[in-house]
N, C-alpha and C positions, 0 to 999 in steps of 0.2 A: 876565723870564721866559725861559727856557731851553727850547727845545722839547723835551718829553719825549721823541719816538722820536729826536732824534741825540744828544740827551746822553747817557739812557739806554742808548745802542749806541755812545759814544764808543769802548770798549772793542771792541766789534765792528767798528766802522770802523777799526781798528788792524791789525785780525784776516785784513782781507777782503784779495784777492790782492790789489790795486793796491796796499796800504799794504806790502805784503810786499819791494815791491820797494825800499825804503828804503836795503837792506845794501851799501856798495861791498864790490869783491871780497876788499880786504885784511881784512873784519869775518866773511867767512862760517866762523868762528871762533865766534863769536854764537851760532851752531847747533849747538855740540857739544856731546855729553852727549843726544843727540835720537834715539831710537827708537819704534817702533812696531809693534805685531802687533796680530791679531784673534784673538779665542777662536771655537771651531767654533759657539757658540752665535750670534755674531756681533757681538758687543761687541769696539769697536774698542779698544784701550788703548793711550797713547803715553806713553812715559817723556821726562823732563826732566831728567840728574842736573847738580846745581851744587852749589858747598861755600859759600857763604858765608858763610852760619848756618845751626845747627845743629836748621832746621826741614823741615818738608816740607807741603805741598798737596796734598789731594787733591780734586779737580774733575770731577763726573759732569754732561755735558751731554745733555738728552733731544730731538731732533727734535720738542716740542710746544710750541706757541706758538698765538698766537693767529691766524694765518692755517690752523690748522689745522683753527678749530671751524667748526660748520654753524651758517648762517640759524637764531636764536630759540634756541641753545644761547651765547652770546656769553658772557664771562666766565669759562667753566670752567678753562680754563689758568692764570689768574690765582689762582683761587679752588683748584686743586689743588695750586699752590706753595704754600698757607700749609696745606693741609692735608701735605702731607709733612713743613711747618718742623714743626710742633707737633701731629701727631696720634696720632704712633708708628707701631710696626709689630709684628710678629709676635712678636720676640723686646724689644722695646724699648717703653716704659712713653711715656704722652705729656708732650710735653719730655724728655724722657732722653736724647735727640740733643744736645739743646742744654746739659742741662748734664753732660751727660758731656765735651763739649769744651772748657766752660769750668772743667771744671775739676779737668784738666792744663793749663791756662793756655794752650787755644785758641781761635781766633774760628770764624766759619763766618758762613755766608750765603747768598742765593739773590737771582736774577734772574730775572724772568719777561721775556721780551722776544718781538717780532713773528714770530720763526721757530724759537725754542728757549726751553728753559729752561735757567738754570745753577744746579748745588747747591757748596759747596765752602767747605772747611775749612783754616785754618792749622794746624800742630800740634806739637809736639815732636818730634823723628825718630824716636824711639826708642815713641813712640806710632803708627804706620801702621797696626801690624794693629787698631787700636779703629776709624780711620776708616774705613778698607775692610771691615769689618765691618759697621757703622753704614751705609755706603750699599749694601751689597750687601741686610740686610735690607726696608730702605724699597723697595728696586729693582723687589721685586715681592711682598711680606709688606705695604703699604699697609693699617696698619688704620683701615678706615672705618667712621663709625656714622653713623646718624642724627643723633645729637646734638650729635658732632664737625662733620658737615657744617650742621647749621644756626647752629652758633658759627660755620662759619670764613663763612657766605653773610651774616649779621648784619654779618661785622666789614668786610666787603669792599663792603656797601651804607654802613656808614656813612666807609669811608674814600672811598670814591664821592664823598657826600655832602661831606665835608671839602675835599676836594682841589677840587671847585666852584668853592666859595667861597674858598679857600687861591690858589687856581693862576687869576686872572679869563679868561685865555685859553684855559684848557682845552677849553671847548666850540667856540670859534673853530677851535683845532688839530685837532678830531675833524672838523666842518666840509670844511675845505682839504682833510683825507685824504681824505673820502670823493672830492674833484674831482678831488683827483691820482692817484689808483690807481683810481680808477672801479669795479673791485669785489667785490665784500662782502669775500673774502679777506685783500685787501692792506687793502682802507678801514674795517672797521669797527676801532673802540678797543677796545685791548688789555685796558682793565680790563672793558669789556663794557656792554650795556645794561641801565638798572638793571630795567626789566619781563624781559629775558633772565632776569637774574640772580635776580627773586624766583621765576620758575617754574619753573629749574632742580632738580632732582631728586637724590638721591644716587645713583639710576643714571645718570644721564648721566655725573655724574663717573668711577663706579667704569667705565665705559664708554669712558671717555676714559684715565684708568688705565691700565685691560687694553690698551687699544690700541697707546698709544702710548710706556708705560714697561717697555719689553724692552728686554734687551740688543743687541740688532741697530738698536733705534734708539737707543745712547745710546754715548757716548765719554767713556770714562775718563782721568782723566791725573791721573799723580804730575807732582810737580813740587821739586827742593829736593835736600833731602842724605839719601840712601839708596844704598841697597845693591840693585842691581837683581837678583841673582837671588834673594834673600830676598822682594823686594816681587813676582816675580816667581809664589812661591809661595805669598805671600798672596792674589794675584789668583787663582791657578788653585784655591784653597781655599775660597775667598768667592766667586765669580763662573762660575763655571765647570759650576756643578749648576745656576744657573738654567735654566729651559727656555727653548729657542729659538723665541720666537715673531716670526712675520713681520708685522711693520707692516703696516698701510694702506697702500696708493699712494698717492703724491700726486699728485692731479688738478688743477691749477686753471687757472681760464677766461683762456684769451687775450685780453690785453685790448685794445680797437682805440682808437683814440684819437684826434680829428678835428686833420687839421694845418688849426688857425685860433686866432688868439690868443684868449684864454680868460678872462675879470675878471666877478670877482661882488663886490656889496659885500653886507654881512650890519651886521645891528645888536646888539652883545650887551651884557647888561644889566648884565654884572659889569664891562664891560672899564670900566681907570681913565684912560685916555688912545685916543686912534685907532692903530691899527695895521695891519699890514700883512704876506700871508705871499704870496711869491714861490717857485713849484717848476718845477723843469726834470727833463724826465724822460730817463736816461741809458742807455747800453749795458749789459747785462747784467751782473754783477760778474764777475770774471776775463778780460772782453775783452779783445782787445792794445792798447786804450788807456785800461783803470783805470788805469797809472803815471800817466799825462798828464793824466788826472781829476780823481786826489787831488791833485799840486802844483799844478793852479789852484786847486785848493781852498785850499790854503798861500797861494798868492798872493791869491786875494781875501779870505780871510777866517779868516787865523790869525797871530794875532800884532800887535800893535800899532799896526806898519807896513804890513798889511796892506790893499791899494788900498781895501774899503768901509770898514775901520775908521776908514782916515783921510780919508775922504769923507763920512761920513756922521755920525761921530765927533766929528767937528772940533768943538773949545770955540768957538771964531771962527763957523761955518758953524748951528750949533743945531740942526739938520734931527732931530735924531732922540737920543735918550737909551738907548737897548737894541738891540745885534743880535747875534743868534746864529744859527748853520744849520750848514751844511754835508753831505757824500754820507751820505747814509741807504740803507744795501743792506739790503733782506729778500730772504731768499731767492734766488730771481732775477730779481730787482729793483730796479733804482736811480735813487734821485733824488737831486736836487739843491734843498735849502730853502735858505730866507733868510726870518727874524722878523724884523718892525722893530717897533719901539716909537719913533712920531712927536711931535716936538715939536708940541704947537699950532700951527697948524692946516698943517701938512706932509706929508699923506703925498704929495701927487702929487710934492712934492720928494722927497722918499724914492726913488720911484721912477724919477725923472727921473736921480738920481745912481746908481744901481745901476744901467741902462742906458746914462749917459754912461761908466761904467768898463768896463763888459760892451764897449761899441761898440770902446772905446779899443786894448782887448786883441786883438781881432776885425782892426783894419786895423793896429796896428803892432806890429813886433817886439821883446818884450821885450828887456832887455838882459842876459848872460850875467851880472851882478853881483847881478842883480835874482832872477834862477832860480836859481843859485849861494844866495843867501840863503836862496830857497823851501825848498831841498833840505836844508840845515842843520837848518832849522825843523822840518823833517819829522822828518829822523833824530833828533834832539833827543827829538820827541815821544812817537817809537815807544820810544825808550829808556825813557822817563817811563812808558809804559803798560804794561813787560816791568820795572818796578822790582825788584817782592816776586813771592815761589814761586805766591803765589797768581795775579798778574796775570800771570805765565808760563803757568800753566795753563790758564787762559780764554781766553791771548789760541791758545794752542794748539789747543785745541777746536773757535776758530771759525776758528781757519785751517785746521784737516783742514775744517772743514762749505766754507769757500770753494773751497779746493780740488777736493772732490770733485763740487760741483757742477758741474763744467768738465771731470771724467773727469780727475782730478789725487789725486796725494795728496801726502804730506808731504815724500816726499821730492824733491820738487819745489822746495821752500821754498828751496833753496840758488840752482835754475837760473831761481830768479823775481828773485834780487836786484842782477843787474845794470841792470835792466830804467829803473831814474832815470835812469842815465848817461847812455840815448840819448834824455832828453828833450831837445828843441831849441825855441830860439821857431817855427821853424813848424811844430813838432807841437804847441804852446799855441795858436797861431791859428787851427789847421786846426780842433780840438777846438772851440776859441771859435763857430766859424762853425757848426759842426757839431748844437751842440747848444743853445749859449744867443741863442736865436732868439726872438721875439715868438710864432711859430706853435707852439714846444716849450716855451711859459709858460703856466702855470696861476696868477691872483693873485685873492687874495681878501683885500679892504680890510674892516677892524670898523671902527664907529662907535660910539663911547657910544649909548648908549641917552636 
């Protein structure tokens, strides 16, 4: 199993300032072809041009996620992304989105995730103004029925229901979140409560809608091989007569958090083996030591060679057959996971090794061949997640959303990417000591049932 909020945000963990800083100075070349403006309505739009196919992206990310909804409305973010995949809008017929892209021979998609939504399309170049048309409709022409909303509420209980029994840890992972973020905001699940989700209403959504799908909460990006003052005219064509509506605030509760080590075990009926989720809760995203965050992250747990892969991994050693985790940033918020999946009967070895590695890191200093490697890996990665126009665009959107949570914007992007160079082993130990502690651990052991 994969834990759903950092796989799912693998693409946001890319996005977020600490990953930013990946670029040495000879690459901030990387970033050319990189602009940005806001329309008076408040919609941010950021250009991306590159040549090399002859495609283009366009990607509208909206400020609504699921830390956005209220106590006993839970699910509607989730439940509103399939109502925009397939419901239509004002001038566009339901599905007409979807096969009008496919066919001029593009894709499209959506992401519902913990602090945003994403929409966003591949396309032929010479097809822009259909996709920017297409999202400027939906943007704020959402046509909603009754009927539509009780198909899209049917189909989002029974993939609820699926994913149960598909995914055995799912309920475990809902679980842990609620320990680790403590709450409701950050802790309840993304896909929602299924009692939430049958008393939800088609007001609540068109409520959530109007709220939160304006232009001032939403960030547009071309991405690919265009022509900027043409697509330039397309935005101010399409986007430009919406009305400026101002968001909600966002409020949410401070959360206090007892320094005392923290273990619950739970018994879950679906799980097919014992496991085990380990979280550490981290500085803020954009701090001045995300750099030094994400490559422990590299070093403990990406790649191969990575100290728990090969601790815990080990064909010799058996402790354990599955681990995945790593920095999960919502909003402004970061943690640190770790899922295991134990061998018979293992987990407190599971544990005992995640701790003997954590302690290791903590009293000695790496060695420059060893961080030298992390750093590779890293760049490597970020390459891998900025591959296609589309994964440019995403990864753009959530780098303006990182940035500006820090009073930053994009053009920042360049003065964030020296920022690996000056990591050194005793700013990995200081960080070690700092954060991955017994008293900043949340673990929550499954047992078969």
């Amino acid at each position: 199993m994969n834990l759903r909020s950092v796989g799912r945000r693998s693409v946001a963990a890319a996005a977020a300032v600490g990953v930013l800083a990946v670029f040495l100075p000879a690459q901030t070349s990387f970033f050319s072809g990189l602009t940005h403006y806001t329309l008076k309505n408040g919609l941010t739009v950021i250009f991306h041009e590159h040549f090399d196919l002859p495609v283009v992206s366009v990607a509208v990310g909206y400020n609504a996620g699921s830390i956005h909804e209220m106590p006993g409305k839970t699910g509607v973010a989730y439940l509103l992304e399939k109502l925009m995949m397939f419901a239509g809008s004002a001038n566009v017929s339901p599905l007409e989105h979807i096969s009008s892209i496919n066919r001029i021979g593009g894709t499209l998609n959506a992401n519902a995730l913990e602090d945003q939504t994403l929409y966003y399309q591949t396309i032929p170049s010479n097809h822009l103004a259909l996709a920017l048309w297409l999202e400027s409709d939906r943007m704020r022409t959402l046509d909603l029925s009754e009927e539509k909303f009780e198909k899209a509420r049917s189909d989002l209980l029974e993939e609820l229901r699926n994913r149960r029994t598909s995914e055995p840890f799912l309920n475990s992972l809902q679980t842990f979140d609620q320990l680790l973020y403590s709450d409701f905001s950050f802790g309840h699940s993304l896909l929602g409560d299924e009692n939430d989700i049958r008393n939800l209403t088609l007001e609540d959504v068109k409520a959530f809608y109007d709220a939160r799908y304006v232009p001032q909460n939403a960030v547009l990006c071309i991405s690919g091989q265009f022509n900027k003052t043409r697509a330039q005219e397309l935005v101010a064509r399409y986007f430009e007569s919406l009305p400026g509506v101002k968001p909600p605030a966002v409020t949410f509760e401070t959360p206090v958090f007892p320094k005392t080590p923290f273990s619950r075990t739970t018994e879950d009926p679906l799980a097919s083996a014992p496991a085990v989720f380990l979280g550490f809760r981290l500085s803020a995203p954009g701090a001045p030591d995300s750099a030094i965050l994400t490559l422990l992250d590299f070093i403990l747990m990406k790649g191969r060679s990575a100290r728990l892969n090969r601790r815990l991994l080990n064909r010799e050693a058996k402790i354990a057959f599955q681990l995945s985790g790593g920095i999960d940033r919502r909003f402004n918020r970061t943690v640190y996971k770790i899922f295991i999946i134990a061998s018979l009967p293992q987990i407190s070895a599971c544990l005992d090794a995640v701790f003997s590695e954590l302690d290791k890191i903590k009293r000695t200093f790496l060695s420059e061949t060893e961080i030298a490697k992390a750093k590779t890996l890293y760049r490597q990665d970020l390459f891998n997640r900025t591959a296609t126009s589309a994964d440019w665009a995403i990864f753009l959107i959530q780098s303006f959303r990182a940035l500006q949570s820090t009073g930053r914007t994009l053009d920042d992007l360049v003065r964030e990417s020296d920022r690996i160079l000056k990591v050194t082993p005793s700013d990995i130990v200081a960080i070690a000591n700092r954060y991955f502690t017994l008293d900043n651990c949340v673990v929550l052991q499954v047992r078969m049932k």
